[in-house]
Every structure is written in C-alpha cells, then in structure tokens.
C-alpha positions as CSV (number, residue, x, y, z in Angstrom):
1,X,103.0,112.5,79.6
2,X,103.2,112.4,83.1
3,X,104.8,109.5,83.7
4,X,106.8,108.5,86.8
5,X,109.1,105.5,87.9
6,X,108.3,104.3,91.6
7,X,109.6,101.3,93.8
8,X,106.5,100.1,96.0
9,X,107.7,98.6,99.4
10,X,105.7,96.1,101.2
11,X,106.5,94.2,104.2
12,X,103.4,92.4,106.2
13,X,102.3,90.8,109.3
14,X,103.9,87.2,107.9
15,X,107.2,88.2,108.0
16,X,108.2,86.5,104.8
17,X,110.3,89.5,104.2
18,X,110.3,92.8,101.8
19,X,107.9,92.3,98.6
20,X,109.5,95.4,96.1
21,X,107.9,96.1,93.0
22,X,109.6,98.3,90.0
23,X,106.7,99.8,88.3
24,X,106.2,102.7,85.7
25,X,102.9,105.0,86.2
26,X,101.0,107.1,84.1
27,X,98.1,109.1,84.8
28,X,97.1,109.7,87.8
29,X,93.7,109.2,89.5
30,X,91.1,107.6,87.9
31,X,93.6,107.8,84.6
32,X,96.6,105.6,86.7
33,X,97.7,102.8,84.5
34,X,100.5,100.8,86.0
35,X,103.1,98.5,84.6
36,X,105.4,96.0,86.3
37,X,109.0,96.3,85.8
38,X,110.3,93.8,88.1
39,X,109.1,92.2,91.0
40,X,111.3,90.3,93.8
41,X,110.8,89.0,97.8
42,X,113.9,90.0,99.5
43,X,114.2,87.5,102.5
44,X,114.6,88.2,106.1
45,X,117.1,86.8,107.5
46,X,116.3,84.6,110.5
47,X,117.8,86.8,113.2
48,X,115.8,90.1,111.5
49,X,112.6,87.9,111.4
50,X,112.8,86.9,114.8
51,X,113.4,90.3,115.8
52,X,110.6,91.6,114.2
53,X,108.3,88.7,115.7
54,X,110.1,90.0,119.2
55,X,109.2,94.0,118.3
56,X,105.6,93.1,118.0
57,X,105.0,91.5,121.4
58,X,104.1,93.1,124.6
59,X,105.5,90.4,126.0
60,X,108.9,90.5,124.6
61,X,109.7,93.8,122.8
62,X,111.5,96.8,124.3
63,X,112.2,100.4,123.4
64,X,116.5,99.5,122.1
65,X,115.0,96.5,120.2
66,X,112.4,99.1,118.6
67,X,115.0,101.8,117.8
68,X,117.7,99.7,116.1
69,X,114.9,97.8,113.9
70,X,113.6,100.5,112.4
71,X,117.0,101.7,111.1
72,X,118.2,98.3,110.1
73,X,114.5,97.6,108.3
74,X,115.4,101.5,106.2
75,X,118.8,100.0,105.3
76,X,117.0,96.5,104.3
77,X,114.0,98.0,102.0
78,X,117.2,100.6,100.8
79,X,119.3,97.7,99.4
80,X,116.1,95.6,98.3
81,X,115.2,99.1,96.6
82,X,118.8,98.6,94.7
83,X,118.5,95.1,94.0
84,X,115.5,95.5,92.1
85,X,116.5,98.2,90.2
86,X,119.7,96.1,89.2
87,X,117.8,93.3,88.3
88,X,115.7,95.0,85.8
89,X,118.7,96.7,84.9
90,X,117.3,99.9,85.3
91,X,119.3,103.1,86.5
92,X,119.0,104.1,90.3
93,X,119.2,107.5,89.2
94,X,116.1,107.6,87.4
95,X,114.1,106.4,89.9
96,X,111.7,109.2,90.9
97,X,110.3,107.7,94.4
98,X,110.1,105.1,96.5
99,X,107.0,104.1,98.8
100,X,107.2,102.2,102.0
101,X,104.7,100.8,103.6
102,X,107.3,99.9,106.9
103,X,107.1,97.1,108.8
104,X,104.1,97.4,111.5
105,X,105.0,96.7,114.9
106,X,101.9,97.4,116.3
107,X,98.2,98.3,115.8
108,X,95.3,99.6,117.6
109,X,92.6,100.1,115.6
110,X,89.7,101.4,118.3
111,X,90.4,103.3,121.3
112,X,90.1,101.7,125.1
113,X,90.0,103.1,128.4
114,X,93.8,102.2,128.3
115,X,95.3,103.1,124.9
116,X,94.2,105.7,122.3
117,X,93.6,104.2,118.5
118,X,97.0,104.5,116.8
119,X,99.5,102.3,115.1
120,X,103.2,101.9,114.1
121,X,104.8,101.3,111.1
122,X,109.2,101.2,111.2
123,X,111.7,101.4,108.9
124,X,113.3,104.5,108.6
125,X,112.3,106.8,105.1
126,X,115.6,109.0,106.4
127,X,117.5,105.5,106.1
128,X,115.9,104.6,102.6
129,X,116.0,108.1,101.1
130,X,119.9,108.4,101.8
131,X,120.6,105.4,100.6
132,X,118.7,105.8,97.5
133,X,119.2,109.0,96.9
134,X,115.9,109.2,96.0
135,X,112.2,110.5,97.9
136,X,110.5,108.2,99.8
137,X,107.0,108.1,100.9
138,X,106.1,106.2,104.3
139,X,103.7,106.5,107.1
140,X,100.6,106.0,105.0
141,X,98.2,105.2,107.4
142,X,98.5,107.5,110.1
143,X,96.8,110.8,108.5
144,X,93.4,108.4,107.8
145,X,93.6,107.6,111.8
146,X,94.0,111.3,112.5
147,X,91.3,111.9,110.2
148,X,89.0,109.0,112.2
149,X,89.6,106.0,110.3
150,X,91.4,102.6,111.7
151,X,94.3,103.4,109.1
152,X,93.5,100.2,107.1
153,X,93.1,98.6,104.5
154,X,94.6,101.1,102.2
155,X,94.6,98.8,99.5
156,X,91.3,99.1,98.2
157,X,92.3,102.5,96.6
158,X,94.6,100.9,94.1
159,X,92.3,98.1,94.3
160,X,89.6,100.1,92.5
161,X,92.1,102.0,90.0
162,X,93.2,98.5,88.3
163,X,89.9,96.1,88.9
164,X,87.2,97.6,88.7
165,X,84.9,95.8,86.5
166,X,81.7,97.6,84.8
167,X,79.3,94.8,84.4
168,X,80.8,92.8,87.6
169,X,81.3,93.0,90.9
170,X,84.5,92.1,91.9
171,X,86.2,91.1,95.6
172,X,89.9,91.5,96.1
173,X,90.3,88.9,98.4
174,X,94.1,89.2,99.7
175,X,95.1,86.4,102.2
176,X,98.5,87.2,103.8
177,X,99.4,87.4,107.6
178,X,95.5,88.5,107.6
179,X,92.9,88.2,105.4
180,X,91.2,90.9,104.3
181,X,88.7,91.9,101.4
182,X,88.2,95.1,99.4
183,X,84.5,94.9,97.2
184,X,84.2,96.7,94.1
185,X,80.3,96.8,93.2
186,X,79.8,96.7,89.4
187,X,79.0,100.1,88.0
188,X,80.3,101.8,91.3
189,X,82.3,104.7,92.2
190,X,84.7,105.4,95.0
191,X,82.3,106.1,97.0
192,X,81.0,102.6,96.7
193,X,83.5,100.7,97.6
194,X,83.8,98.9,101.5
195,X,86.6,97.3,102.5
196,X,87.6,95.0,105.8
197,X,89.6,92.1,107.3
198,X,87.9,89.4,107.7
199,X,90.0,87.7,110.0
200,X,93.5,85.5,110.0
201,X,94.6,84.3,106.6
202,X,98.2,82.4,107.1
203,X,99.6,83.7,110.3
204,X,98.0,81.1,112.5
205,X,98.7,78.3,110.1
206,X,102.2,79.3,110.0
207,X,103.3,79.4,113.4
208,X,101.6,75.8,113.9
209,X,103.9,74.7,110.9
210,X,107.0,76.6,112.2
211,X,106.3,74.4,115.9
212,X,106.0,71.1,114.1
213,X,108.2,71.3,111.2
214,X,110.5,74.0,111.3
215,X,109.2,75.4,108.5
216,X,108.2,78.9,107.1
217,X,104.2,77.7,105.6
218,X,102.8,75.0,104.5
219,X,103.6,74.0,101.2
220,X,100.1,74.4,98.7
221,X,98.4,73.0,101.5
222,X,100.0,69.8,102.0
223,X,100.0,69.1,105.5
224,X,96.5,70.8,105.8
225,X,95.8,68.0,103.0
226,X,96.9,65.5,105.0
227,X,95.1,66.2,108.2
228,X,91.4,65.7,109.5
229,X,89.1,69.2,110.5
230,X,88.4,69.0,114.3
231,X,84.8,70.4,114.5
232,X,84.3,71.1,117.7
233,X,88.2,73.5,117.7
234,X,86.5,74.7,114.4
235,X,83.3,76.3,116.5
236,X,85.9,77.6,119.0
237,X,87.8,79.4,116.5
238,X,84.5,80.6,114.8
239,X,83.5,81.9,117.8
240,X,86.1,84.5,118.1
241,X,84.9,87.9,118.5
242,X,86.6,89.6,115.6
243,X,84.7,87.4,113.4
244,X,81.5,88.4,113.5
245,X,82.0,92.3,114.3
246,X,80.7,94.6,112.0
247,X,82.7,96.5,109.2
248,X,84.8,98.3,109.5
249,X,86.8,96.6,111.0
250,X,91.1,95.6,111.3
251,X,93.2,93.3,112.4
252,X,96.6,91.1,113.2
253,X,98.6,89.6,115.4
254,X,97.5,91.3,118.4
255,X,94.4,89.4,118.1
256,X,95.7,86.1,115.9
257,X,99.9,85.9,116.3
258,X,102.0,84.0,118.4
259,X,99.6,83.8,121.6
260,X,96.7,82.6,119.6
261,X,98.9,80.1,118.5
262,X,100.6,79.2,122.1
263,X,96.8,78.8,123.3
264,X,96.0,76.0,120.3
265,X,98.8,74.2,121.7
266,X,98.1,74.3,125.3
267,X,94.4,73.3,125.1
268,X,94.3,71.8,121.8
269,X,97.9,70.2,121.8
270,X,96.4,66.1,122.0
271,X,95.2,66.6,118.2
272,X,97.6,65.8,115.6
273,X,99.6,67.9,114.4
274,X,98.2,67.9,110.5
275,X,94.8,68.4,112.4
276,X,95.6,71.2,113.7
277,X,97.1,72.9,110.5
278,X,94.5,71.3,108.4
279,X,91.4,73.2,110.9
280,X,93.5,76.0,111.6
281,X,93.6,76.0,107.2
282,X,89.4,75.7,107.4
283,X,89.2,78.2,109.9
284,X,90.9,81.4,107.7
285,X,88.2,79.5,104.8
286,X,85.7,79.7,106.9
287,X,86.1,82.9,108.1
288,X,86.1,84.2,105.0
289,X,83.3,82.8,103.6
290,X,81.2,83.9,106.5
291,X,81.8,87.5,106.2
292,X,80.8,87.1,103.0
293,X,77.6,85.7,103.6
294,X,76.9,88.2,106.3
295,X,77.8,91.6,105.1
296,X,78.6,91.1,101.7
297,X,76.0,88.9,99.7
298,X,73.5,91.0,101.6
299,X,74.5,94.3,99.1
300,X,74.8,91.8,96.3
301,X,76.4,88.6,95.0
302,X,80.1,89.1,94.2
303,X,80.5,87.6,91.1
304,X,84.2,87.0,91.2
305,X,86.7,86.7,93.9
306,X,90.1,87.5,93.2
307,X,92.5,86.2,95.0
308,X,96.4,87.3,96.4
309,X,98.6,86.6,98.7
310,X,100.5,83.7,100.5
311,X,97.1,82.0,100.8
312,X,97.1,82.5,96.6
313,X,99.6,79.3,97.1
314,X,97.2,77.2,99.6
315,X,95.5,74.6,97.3
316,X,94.0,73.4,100.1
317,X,92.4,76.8,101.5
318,X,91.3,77.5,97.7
319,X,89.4,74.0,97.6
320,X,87.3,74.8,100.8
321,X,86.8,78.5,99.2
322,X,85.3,76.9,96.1
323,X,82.9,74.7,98.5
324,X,82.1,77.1,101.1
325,X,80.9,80.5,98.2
326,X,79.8,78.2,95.3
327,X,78.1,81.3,93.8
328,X,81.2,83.1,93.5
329,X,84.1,82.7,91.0
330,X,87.5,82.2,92.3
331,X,90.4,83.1,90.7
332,X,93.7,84.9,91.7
333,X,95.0,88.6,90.6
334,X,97.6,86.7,88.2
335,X,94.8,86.0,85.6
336,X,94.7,89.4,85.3
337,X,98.2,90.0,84.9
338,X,99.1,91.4,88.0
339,X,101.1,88.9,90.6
340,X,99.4,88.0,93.6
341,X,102.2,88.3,95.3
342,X,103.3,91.3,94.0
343,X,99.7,93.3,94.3
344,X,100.3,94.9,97.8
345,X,103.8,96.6,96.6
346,X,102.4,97.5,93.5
347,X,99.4,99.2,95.7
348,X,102.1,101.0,97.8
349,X,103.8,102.7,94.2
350,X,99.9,103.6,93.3
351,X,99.5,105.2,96.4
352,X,103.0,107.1,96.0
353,X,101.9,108.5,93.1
354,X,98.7,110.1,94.1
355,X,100.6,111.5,97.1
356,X,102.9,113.3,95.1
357,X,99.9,114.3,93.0
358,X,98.3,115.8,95.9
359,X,95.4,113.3,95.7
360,X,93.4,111.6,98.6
361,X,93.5,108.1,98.4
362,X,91.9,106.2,101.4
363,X,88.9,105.1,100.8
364,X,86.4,105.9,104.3
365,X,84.1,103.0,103.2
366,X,87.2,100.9,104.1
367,X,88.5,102.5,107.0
368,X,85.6,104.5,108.4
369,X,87.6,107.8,108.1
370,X,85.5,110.9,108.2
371,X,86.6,112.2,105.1
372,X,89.1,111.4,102.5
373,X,92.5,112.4,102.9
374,X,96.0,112.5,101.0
375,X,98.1,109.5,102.3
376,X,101.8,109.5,103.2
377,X,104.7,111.7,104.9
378,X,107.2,112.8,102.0
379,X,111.2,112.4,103.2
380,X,113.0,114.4,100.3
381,X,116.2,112.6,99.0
382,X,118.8,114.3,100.7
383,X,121.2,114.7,97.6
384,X,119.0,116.8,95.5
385,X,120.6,120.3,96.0
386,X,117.7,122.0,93.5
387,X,115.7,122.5,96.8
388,X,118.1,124.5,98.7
C-alpha cells in the first residue's frame, strides 16, 4: 500500500501563525484518501508577527529584515513540525516529508510596465529539512507562474480530491487573510473546476480591531454585531477594482493590508469604531456574495458552500452570507470532518504527496496556467546517507 506520513505547513496572509497538520496518505491521485493525525496553530510571537507585517511592506521592509526571516520562519515551521509529531506521539523518524507552503512576503500576480508577475514565499526548506531530518517540499507556486499562471489558489487541487460531490456542486469557500473560492461542478472533472479570490476575508477587519482594541480578530463577530453598516463606505469598498475583475484572478495585502486599512482611518475615522468593523465585516460578505452572483451562478447554482478559515469563526459574516446567497447552503468543512482551520495544511501534505508522485497538481482553471504542472522544489533531508 502506498502509504506515506506527511506534515503540511501553512502559514497565511493573517499572520495568526503556523497551521501544521500530521496526516497519513494513501493513494495517490484521484485514489488520495487522507487522515488527520493531529492538527495544532503554533503562534507567532509578537516580535516574529510584526516582523513579518514589516517584510511585506514596501514601505517598511529591507533586504537584512528579509534574509534573517526566512531562516528564523525554517527554524519556526521545524520546531512546529516536532511539536506536532510529539503531540500525537508519533516518531520524528518516521516521518517521510514535510510540505511548506512558506510564509509569502510578497505577490504579483500580473505583470506591469514596472515589475514582471512573480511572488515570494520564505522560510527556509534547508532550515526545516536539517532540523527534521526529514524532505521537505516548498516553493509550490512558482513552477505554475513559470508555466503562465498567477501561482494561486493551489488549493483547489486537494479541494477536488476530498469534496467533490457527484450529484452536487460544491464551493469551497475559505475566508482567511483573503477570501477565496474553489467550485467543484457536480459530475465534473479536473478539468472543470475554476477557482479565484474573491476579495479580503479577515485582514481588513483585523487590523481595524488590532487599532481599536489591541486585539488579534474579532471575537465570532462581536464587535461587528455591535456596530451599524455605513452604506455609503459600503459602495466605496464595493467599488474597488479587484472586485469586479474577471477570474482569474489573486490577491492580498498589496491590495487590502495595512494601507487599506490606514486609508479607512484617515477618511473614514469620524464613524465608530464597531461601524467600521461591522461594514468592513459586510464588505468581505458582500464581496463574496457578488462574485458569486456574477461569475459563478451564471455556470450554475452552487448548491452548497463550504466554508474554512478564520471567517469559519465570524457568526456575524456567516449571518449576512445566509442573507446575501439564500439559494446556497452554508456550512463549514468541519461537517465533513475535516477542520476548517486545519484544511489549508492538510492541502499543503496533499500536494506533497503528488509531488513526490511525480503528479501535476495545479489546476489552470484556477490559476490560468497554460498547462498543468507538478508543484514544489524537493530539499532532500540532509542526514539520509542512502543518496550518496
């Protein structure tokens, strides 16, 4: 039986810190069946996390602060690898790879007359693979920008493997720094499947509630709850180019971080501050609901959305999702018996295993690629002496 033990590595634009998933696999392609050993969210500390918030702006970042993160993020996913493993109890030895998605720094989906389309993911595999003693795969998005595509989502690979749904179609709808949505048409293929971001899902929200209360998110939506939609910063917000664009399409906090949110408070800073969260909360709804509506419902109504994610935790955010695509079902990737919060890492092992199968596993529907491609750069654990 082929069966291999993997670690999946996922840290994303939030910054909420390293999501590591201990999974068994089986199979491989269409065949992958996947179970979850253990799961755990290693925290940032503050001083990493406002590093990495530093590292991603033009503004602020510069080439030492760069260099020395992405070795201290390969010894942080190295001992989150390790904690896991101890936690399930599970040998370190036996491990048989580790993928890392890295932390991304930066991302340029579409070429300009300035900057060529590229992006950059840190925390060094050498780092992780050393520490481990153990493979690592990293740098999964770069070969589908090489091959033409924008390098994301690469989700909706493992997406398909574990939800697709014969007599449904089904929307993975994750809502983390950025939202995005992966559809699976009922009786598709690979081939059928699209994929996009559909804008911000907690990145604004979270940066308004780190300015007015210190605080990482906003707890299931409470101060969202509390406060009152303004509608006319709600058709500003709407009105965002990113929005409307056509799949495919990718973003983050080039287009939605820390400026977005400095601009909110300079022109919209007389609104209360609940206000603020609470349309900022509408807006990632809203957004969501209307790329639905425009280049999704058009192919076909999706009869369930299924949620992950920070936003999974949003009450608030799911309330207006239930008003705003009544036709849809709503429900979230734990009632299928996968963690929301775990489903990216998990993705990451999934698409560690069909690299070392040898096995393409973007999806050019998602990422407009011109052809599929195998995903990943292998770093070979150091201490394994059978290659030499």
């Amino acid at each position: 039986m082929n069966e291999k033990f993997i670690v999946g590595l996922m840290s994303g634009t939030s910054v909420d810190g390293i999501d590591v998933a201990l999974t068994r696999i089986t199979g491989k392609g269409i065949d992958t069946k996947v179970e979850v050993l253990a799961f755990e969210t290693v925290e940032f500390s503050e001083k990493m996390r406002q590093n990495i918030f530093k590292a991603m702006s033009p503004e602020l970042s510069n080439t030492p602060l760069v260099c020395s993160l992405n070795f201290e993020l390969g010894y942080a996913y190295a001992d989150a690898v390790k904690r896991v493993c101890n936690k399930a109890g599970f040998n370190l030895e036996n491990l048989d790879a580790i993928g890392s998605h890295g932390q991304t720094i930066y991302h340029i989906p579409n070429a300009s007359s300035e900057w060529i389309a590229s992006t950059l993911q840190i925390g060094e595999p050498a780092v992780i693979a050393y520490e481990t003693k153990t493979d690592v795969v990293s740098n999964f998005r770069v070969m589908d920008m090489a091959a033409g595509g924008q390098g994301a989502p690469l989700v909706p690979y493992a997406d398909f493997l574990l939800f697709r749904n014969p007599n449904r179609t089904v929307a993975l709808q994750n809502i983390g720094g950025v939202a995005n949505v992966t559809v699976i048409p009922n009786r598709s293929s690979l081939q059928d499947v699209y994929a996009f971001d559909t804008g911000p899902g907690n990145m604004i929200i979270d940066g308004l509630v780190k300015h007015f209360y210190g605080l990482d998110y906003d707890p299931n939506g409470k101060f969202a709850n509390e406060g009152k939609v303004s509608e006319p910063l709600l058709v500003e917000m709407m009105s965002e180019a990113f929005i409307t664009q056509k799949p495919p399409k990718t973003t983050g906090r080039e287009d939605f971080g820390q400026a977005y949110v400095e601009h909110l408070l300079k022109d919209w800073g007389h609104l209360k501050p609940n206000d603020l969260i609470a349309t900022a909360t509408k807006f990632t709804a809203q957004s969501i609901a209307y790329n639905y509506e425009t280049f999704i419902y058009p192919n076909g109504i999706v009869d369930e959305m299924i949620i992950s994610g920070g936003g999974k935790h949003n009450q608030t955010m799911l309330n207006w999702l239930k008003e705003l695509l009544p036709k849809t079902e709503i429900k979230t990737s734990d009632d299928y018996g996968i963690s929301s919060d775990a489903k990216e890492a998990i993705a990451f092992a999934v698409l560690t295993n069909e690299m070392l199968n040898g096995i393409p596993a973007n999806v050019p529907g998602a990422t407009g690629a011109k052809r599929q491609v195998v995903l990943g750069n292998l770093t070979p654990n150091p201490w394994n002496t059978k290659r030499v």
